[in-house]
Backbone of each chain as ProteinMPNN parsed JSONL, in Angstrom:
{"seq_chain_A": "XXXXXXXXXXXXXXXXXXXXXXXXXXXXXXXXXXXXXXXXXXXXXXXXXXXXXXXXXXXXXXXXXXXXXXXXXXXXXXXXXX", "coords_chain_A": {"N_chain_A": [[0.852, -1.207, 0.0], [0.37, 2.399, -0.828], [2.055, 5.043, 0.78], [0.669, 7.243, 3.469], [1.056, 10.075, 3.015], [2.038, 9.95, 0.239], [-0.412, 8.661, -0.57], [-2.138, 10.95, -0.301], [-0.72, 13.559, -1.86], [-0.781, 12.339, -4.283], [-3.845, 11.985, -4.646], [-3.912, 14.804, -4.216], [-2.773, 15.599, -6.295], [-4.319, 14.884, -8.684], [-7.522, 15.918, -8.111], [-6.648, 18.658, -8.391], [-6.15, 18.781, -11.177], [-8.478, 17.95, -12.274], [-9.66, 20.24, -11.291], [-8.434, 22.315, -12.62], [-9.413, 21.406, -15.503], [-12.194, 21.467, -14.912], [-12.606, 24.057, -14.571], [-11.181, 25.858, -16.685], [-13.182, 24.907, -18.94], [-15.422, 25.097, -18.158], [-14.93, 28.288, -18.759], [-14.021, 28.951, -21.36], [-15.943, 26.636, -23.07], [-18.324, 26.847, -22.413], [-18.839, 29.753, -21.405], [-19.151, 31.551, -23.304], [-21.643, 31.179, -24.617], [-23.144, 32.245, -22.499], [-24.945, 35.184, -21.211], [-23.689, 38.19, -21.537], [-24.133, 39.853, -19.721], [-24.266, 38.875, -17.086], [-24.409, 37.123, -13.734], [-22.372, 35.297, -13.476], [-19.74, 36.067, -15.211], [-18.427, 37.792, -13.256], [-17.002, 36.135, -12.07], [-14.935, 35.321, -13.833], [-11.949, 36.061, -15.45], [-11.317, 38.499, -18.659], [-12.339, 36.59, -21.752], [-10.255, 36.851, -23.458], [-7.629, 36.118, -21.862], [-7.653, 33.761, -21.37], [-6.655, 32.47, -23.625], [-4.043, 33.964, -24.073], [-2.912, 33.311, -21.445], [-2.073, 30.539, -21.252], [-0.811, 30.262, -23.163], [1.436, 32.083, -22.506], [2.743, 30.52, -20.42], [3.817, 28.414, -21.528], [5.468, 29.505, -23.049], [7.185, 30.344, -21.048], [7.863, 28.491, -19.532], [9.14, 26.526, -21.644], [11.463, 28.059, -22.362], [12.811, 28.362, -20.2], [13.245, 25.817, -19.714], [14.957, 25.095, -22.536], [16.614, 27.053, -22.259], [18.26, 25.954, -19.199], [18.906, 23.534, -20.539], [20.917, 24.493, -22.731], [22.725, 26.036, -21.189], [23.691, 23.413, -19.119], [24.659, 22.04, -21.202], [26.405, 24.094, -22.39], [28.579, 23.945, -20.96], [31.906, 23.804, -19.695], [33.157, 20.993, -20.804], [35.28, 18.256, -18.418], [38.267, 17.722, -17.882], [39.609, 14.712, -18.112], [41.145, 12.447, -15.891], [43.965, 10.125, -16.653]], "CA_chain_A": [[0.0, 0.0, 0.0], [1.199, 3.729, -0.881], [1.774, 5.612, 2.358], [-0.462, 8.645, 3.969], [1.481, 11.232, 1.97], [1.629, 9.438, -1.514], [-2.027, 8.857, -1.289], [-3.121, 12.413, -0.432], [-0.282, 14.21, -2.75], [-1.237, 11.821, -5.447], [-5.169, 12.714, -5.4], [-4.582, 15.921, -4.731], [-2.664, 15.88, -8.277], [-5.278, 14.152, -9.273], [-8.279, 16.711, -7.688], [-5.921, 20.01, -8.917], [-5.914, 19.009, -12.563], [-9.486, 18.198, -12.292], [-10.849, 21.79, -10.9], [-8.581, 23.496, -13.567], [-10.118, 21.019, -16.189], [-13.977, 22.362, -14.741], [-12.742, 25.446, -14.493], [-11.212, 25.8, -17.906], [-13.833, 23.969, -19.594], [-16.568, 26.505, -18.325], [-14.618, 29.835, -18.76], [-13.616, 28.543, -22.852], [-16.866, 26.225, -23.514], [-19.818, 27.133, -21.606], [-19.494, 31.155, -20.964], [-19.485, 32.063, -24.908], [-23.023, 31.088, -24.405], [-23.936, 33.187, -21.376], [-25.099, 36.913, -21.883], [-22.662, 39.099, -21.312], [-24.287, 40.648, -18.602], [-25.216, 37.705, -16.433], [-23.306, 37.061, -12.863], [-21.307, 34.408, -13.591], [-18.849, 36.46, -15.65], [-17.705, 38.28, -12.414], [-15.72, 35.074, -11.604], [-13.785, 34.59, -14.852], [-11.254, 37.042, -16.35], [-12.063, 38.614, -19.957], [-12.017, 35.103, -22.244], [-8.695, 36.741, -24.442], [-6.831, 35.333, -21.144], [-7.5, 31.898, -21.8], [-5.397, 32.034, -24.66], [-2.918, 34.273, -23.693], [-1.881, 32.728, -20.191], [-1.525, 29.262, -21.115], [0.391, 30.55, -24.102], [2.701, 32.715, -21.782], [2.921, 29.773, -19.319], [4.365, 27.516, -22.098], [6.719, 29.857, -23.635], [8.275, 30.699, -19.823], [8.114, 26.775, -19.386], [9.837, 25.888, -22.739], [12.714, 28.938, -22.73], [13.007, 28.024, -19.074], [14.004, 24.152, -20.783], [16.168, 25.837, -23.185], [18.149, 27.96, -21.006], [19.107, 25.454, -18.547], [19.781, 22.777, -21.344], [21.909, 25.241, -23.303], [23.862, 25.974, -20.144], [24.708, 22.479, -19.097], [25.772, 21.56, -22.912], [27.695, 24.996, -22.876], [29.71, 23.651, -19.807], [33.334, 22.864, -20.984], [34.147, 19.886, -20.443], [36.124, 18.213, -17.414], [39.335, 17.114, -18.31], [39.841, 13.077, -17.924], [42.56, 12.093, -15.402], [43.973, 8.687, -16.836]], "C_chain_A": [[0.883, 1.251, 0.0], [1.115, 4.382, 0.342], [0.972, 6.798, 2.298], [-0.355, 9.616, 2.551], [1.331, 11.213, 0.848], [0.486, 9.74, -1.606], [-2.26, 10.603, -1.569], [-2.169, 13.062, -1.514], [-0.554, 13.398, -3.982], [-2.638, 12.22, -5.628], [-5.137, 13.969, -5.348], [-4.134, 16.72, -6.018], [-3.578, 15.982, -8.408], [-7.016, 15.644, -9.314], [-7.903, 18.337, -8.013], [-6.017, 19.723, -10.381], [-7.281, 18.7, -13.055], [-10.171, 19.324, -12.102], [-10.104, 22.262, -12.359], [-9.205, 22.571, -14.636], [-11.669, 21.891, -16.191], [-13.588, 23.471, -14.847], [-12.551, 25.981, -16.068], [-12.442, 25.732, -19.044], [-15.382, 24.846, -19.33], [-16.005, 27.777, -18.734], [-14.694, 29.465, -20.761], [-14.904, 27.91, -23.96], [-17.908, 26.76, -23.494], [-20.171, 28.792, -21.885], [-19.707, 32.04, -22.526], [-21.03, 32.14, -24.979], [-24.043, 31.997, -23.382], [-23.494, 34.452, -21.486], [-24.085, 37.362, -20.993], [-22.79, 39.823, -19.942], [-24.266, 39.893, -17.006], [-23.465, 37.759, -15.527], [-22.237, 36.143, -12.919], [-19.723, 34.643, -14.275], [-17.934, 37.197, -14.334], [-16.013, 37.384, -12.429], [-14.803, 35.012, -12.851], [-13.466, 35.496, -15.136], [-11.526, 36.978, -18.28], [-11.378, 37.203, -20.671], [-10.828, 35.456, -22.976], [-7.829, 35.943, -23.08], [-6.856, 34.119, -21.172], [-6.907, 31.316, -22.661], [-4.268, 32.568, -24.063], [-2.458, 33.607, -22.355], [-1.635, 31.666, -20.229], [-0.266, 29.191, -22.259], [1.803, 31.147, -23.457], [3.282, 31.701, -20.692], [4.028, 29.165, -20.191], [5.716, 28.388, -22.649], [7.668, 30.518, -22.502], [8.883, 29.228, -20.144], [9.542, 26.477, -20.341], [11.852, 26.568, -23.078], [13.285, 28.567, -21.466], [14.011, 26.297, -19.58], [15.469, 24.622, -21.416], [17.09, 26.588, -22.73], [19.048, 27.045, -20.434], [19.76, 24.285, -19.554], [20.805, 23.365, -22.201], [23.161, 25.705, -22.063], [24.434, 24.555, -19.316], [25.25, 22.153, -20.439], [26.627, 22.742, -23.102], [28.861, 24.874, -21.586], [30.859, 23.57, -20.368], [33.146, 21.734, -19.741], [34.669, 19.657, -19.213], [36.522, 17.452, -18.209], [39.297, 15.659, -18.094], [41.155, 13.124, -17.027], [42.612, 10.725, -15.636], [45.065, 8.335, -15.984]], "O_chain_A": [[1.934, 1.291, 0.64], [0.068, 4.28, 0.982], [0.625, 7.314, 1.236], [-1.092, 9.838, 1.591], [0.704, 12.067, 0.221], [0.041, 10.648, -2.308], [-2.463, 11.244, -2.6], [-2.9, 13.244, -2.488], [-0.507, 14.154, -4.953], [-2.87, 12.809, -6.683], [-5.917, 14.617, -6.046], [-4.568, 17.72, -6.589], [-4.081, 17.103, -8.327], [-7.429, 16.135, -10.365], [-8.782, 19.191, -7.897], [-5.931, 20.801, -10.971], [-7.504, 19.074, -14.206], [-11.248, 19.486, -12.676], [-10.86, 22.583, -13.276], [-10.121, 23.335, -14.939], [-12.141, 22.637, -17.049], [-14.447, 24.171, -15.384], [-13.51, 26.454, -16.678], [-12.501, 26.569, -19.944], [-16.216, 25.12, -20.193], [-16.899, 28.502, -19.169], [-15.691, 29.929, -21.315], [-15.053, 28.281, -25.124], [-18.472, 27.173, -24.507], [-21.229, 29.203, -22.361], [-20.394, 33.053, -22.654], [-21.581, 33.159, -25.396], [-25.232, 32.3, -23.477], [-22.369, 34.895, -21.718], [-23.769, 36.905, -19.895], [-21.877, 40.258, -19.24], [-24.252, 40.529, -15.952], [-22.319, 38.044, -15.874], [-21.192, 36.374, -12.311], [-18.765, 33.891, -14.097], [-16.71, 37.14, -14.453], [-14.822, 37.635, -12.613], [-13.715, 34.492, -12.602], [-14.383, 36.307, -15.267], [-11.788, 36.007, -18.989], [-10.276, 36.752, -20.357], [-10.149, 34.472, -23.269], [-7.282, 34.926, -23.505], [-5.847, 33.452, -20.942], [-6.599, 30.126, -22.728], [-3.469, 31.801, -23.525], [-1.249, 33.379, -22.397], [-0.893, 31.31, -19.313], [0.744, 28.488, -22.31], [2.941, 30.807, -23.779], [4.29, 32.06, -20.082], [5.176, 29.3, -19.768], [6.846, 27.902, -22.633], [8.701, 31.115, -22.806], [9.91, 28.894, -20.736], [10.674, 26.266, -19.905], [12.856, 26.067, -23.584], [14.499, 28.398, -21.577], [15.21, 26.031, -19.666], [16.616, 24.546, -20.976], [18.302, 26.593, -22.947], [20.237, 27.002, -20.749], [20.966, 24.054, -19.466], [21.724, 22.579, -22.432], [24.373, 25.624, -22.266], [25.587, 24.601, -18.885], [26.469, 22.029, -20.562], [27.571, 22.62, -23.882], [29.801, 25.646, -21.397], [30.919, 23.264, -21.559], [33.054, 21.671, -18.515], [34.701, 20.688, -18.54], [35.924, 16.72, -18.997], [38.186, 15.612, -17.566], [42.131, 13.775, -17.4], [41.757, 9.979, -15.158], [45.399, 7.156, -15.864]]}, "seq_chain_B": "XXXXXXXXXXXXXXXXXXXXXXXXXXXXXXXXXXXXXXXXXXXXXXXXXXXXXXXXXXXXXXXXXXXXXXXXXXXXXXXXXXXXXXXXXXXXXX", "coords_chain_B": {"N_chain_B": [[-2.308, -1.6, -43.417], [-2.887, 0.964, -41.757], [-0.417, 3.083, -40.28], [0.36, 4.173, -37.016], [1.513, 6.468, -37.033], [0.602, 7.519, -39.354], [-2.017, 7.36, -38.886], [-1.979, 9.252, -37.111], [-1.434, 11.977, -38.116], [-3.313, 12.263, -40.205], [-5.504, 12.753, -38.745], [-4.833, 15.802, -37.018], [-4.228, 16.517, -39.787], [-6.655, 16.818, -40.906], [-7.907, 18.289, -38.599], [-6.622, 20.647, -38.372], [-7.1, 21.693, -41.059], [-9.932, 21.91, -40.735], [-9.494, 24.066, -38.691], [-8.467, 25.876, -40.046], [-10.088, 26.768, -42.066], [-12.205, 27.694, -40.347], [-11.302, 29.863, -39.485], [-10.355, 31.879, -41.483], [-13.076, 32.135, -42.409], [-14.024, 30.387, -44.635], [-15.625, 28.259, -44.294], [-18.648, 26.595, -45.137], [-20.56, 27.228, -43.523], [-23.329, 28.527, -41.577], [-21.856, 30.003, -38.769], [-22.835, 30.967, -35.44], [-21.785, 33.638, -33.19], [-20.407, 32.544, -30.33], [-19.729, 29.85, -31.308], [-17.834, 29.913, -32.929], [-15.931, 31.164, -31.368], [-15.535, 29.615, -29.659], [-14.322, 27.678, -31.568], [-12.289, 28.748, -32.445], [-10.628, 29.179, -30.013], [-10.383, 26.21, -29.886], [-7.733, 24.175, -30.316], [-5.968, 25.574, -27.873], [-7.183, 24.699, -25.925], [-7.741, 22.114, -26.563], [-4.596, 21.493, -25.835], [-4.767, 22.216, -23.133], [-6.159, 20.095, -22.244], [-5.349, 17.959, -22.46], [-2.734, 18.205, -20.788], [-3.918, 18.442, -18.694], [-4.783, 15.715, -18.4], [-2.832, 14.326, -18.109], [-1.177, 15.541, -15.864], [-3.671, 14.449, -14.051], [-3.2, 11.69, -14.571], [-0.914, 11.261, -13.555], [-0.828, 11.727, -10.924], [-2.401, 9.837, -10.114], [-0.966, 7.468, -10.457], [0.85, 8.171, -8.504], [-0.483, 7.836, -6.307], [-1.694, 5.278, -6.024], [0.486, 3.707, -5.897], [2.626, 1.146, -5.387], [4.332, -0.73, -1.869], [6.809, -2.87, -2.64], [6.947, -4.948, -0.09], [7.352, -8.07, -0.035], [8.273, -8.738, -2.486], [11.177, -7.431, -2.294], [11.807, -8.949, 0.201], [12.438, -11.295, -0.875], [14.055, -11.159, -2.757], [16.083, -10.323, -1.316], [16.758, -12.513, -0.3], [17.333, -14.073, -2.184], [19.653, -12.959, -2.967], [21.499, -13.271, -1.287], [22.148, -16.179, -1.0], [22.659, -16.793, -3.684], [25.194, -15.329, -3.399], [26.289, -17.152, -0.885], [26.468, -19.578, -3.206], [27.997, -18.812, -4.887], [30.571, -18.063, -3.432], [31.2, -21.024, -3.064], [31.965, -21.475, -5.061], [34.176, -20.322, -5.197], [34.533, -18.167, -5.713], [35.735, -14.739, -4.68], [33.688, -12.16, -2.872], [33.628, -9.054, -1.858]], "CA_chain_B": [[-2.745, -0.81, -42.786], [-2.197, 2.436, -41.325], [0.275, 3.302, -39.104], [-0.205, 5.038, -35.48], [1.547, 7.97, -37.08], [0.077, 8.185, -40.223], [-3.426, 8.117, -38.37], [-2.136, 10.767, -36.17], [-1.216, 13.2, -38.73], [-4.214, 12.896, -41.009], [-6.452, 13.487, -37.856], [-4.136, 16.804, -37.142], [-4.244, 17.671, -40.561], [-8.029, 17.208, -41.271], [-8.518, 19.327, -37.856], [-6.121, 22.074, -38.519], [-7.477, 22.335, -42.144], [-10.854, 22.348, -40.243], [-9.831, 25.094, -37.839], [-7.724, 27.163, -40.356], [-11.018, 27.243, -42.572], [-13.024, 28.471, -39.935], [-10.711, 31.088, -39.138], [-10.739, 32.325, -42.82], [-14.342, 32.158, -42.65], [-14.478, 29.733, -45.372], [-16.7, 27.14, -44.004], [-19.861, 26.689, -46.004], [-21.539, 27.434, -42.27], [-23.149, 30.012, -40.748], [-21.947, 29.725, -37.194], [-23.022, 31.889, -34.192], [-20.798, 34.084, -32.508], [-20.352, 31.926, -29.284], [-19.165, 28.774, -31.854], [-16.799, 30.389, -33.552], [-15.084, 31.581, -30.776], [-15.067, 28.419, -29.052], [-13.139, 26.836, -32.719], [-10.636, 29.716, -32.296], [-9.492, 28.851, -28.6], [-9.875, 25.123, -29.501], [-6.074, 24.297, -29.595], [-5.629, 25.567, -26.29], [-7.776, 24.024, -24.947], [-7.068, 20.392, -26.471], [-3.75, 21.71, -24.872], [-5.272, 21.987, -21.369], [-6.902, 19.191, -21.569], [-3.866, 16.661, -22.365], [-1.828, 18.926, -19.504], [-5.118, 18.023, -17.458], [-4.886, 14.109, -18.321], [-1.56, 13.722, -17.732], [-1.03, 15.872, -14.454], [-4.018, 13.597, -13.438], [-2.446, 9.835, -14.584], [0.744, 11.09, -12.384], [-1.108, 11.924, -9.402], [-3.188, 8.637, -9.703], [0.135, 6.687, -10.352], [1.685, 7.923, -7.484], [-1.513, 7.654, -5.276], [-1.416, 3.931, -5.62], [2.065, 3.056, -5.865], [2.894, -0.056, -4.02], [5.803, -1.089, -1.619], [6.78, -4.219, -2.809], [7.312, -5.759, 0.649], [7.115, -9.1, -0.013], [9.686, -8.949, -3.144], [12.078, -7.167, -1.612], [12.328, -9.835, 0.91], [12.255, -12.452, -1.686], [14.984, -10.118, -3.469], [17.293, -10.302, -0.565], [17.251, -14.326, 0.14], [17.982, -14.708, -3.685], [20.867, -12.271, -2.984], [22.16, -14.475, 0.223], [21.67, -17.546, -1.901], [23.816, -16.586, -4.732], [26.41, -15.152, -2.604], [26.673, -18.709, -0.997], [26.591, -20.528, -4.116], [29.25, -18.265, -5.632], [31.394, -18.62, -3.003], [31.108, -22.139, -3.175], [32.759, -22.488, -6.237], [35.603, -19.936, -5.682], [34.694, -16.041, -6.402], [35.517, -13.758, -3.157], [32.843, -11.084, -3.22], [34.073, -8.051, -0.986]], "C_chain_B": [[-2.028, 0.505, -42.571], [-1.203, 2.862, -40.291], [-0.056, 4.352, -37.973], [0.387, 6.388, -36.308], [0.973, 8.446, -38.14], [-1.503, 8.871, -39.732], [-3.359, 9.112, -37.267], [-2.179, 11.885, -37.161], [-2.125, 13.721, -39.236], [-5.02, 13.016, -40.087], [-5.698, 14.811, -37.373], [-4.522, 17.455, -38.487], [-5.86, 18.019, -40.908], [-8.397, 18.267, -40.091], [-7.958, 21.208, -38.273], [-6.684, 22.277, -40.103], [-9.383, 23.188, -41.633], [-10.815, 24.145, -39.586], [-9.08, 26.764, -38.942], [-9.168, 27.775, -41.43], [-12.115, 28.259, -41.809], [-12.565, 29.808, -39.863], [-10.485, 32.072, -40.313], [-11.736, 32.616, -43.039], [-14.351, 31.682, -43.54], [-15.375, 28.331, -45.443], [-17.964, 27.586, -44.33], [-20.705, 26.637, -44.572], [-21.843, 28.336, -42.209], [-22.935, 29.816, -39.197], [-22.061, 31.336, -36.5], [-21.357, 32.253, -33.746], [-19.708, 32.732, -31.369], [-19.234, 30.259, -30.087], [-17.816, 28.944, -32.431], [-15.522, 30.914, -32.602], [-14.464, 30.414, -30.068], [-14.188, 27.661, -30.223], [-12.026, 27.671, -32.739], [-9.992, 29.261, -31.382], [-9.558, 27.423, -28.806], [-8.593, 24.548, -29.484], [-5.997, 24.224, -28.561], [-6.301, 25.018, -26.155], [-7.582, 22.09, -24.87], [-5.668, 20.297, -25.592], [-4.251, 21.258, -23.529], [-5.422, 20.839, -20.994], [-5.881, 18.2, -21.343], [-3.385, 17.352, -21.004], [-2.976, 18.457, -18.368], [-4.809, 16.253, -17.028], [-3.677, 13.886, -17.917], [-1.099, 14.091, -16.348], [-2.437, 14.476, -13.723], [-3.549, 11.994, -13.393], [-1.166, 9.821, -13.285], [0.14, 11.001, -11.294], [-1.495, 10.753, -9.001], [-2.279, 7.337, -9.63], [0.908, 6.84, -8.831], [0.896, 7.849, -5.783], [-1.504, 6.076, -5.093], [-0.308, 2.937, -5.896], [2.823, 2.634, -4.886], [4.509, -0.157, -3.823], [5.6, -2.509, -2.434], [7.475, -5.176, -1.918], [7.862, -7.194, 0.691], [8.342, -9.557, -1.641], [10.875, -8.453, -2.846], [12.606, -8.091, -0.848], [12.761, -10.98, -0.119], [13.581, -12.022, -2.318], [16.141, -10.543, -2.791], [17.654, -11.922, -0.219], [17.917, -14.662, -0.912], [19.419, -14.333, -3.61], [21.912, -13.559, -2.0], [22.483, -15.763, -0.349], [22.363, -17.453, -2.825], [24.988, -16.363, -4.617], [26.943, -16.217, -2.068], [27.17, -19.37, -1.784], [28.368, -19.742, -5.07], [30.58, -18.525, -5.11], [31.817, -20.007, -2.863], [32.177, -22.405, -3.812], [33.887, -21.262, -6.31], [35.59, -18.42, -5.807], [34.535, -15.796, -5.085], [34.518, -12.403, -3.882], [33.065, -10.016, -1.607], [32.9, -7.107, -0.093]], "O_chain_B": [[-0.979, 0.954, -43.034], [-1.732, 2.873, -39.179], [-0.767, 5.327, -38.218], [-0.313, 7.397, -36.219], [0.724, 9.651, -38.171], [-2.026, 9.971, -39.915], [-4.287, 9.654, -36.667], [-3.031, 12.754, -36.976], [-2.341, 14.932, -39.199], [-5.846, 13.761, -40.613], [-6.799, 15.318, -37.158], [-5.007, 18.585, -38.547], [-6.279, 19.156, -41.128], [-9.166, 19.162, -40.442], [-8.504, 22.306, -38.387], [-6.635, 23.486, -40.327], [-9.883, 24.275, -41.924], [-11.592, 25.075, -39.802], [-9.129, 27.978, -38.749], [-9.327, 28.985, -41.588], [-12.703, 29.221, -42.303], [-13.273, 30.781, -40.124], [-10.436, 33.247, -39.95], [-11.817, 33.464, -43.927], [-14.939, 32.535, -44.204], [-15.67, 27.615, -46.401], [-18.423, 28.672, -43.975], [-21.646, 25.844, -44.612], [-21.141, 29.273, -42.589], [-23.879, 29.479, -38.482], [-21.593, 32.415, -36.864], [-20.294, 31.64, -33.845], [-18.621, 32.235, -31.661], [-18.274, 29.753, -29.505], [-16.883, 28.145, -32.353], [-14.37, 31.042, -33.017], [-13.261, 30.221, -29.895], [-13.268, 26.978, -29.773], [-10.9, 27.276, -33.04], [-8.84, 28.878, -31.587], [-8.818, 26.883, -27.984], [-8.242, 24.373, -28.317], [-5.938, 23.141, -27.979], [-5.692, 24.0, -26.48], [-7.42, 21.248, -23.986], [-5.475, 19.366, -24.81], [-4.132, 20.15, -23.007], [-5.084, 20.367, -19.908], [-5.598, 17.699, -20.255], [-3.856, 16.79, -20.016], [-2.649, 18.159, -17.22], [-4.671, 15.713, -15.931], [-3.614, 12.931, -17.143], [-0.661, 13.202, -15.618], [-2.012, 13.639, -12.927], [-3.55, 11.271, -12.396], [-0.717, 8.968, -12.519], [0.541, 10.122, -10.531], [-1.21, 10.348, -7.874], [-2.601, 6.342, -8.981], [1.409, 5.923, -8.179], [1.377, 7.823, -4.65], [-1.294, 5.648, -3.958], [-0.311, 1.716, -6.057], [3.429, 3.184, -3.966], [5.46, 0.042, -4.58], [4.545, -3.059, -2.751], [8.287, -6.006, -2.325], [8.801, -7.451, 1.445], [9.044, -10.567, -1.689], [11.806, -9.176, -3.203], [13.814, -8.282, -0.98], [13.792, -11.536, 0.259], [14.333, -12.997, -2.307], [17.097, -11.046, -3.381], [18.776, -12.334, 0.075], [18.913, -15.383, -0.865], [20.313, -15.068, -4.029], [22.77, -14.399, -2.274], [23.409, -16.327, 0.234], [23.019, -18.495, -2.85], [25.868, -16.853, -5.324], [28.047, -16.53, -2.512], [28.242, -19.911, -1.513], [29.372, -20.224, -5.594], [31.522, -18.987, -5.754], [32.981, -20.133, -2.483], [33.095, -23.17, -3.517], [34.507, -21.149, -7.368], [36.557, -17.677, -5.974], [33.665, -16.274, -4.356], [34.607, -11.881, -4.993], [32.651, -10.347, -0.495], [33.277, -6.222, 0.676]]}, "name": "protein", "num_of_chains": 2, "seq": "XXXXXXXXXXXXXXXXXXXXXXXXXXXXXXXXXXXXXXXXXXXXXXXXXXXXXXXXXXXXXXXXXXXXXXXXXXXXXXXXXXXXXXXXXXXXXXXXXXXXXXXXXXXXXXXXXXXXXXXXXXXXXXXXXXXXXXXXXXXXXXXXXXXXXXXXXXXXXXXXXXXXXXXXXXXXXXXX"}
């Protein structure tokens, strides 16, 4: 059996990639459909952010990748002692 | 038959021809506001969703990820047991 910790940090992966799924999934699907005026828009930021922040997430993410892999491959070298 | 990547690509390319038409407005549709916007952000969102499925498979992998008590032990007699037999016939093991 997985211990205390595993379990709970494993569902609450599990329960974190589920809300932003619902959450997502109404702000992108659902609110296109609901009038403009209506309360439910309070909660969600204007819908251009739903593109732009997962777009700005990925291109930190990815240059973030690229940085540190370009700085260990621009290491020199250690010499060999034979 | 088809191969896994060929039937990946032509589902990719039939969507992105799908989504680049809409975005042209050349789809013999008339779609509503509300539809159209939702085929613009789809991408991201197939994004999300994979980033969704996969943050969830990890969590659920490491939610029931067993000791393996019972090979471990089994693990270590085999070890003891080979070490014997090795020495037996002559190899020092340090």
């Amino acid at each position: 059996m997985a211990t205390g910790s595993d379990r709970s940090v494993g569902y609450g992966l599990v329960a974190l990639a589920l809300s932003i799924f619902t959450y997502y999934t109404v702000w992108v699907i659902i609110l296109p459909f609901v009038n403009d005026d209506h309360v439910i828009h309070q909660y969600f930021l204007p819908r251009v952010y739903a593109l732009i922040l997962p777009i700005l997430a990925g291109v930190i993410v990815l240059s973030a990748l690229g940085g540190t892999i370009a700085v260990i491959l621009g290491r020199p070298k250690k010499q060999k002692t034979s | 038959m088809f191969t896994k990547l060929q039937q990946w690509l032509s589902a990719i390319f039939l969507y992105a021809s799908f989504w680049l038409s809409s975005f042209y407005d050349k789809l013999p549709l008339t779609l509503s506001d509300p539809w159209k916007e939702i085929i613009f952000a789809s991408p991201i969102y197939f994004l999300i969703t994979f980033a969704c499925f996969s943050l969830a498979t990890i969590g659920y992998r490491v939610a029931i990820f067993n000791d393996c008590t019972e090979a471990s032990e089994e693990l270590k007699k085999e070890i003891i047991e080979a070490k014997k037999d090795l020495e037996k016939k002559g190899l020092k093991i340090s």
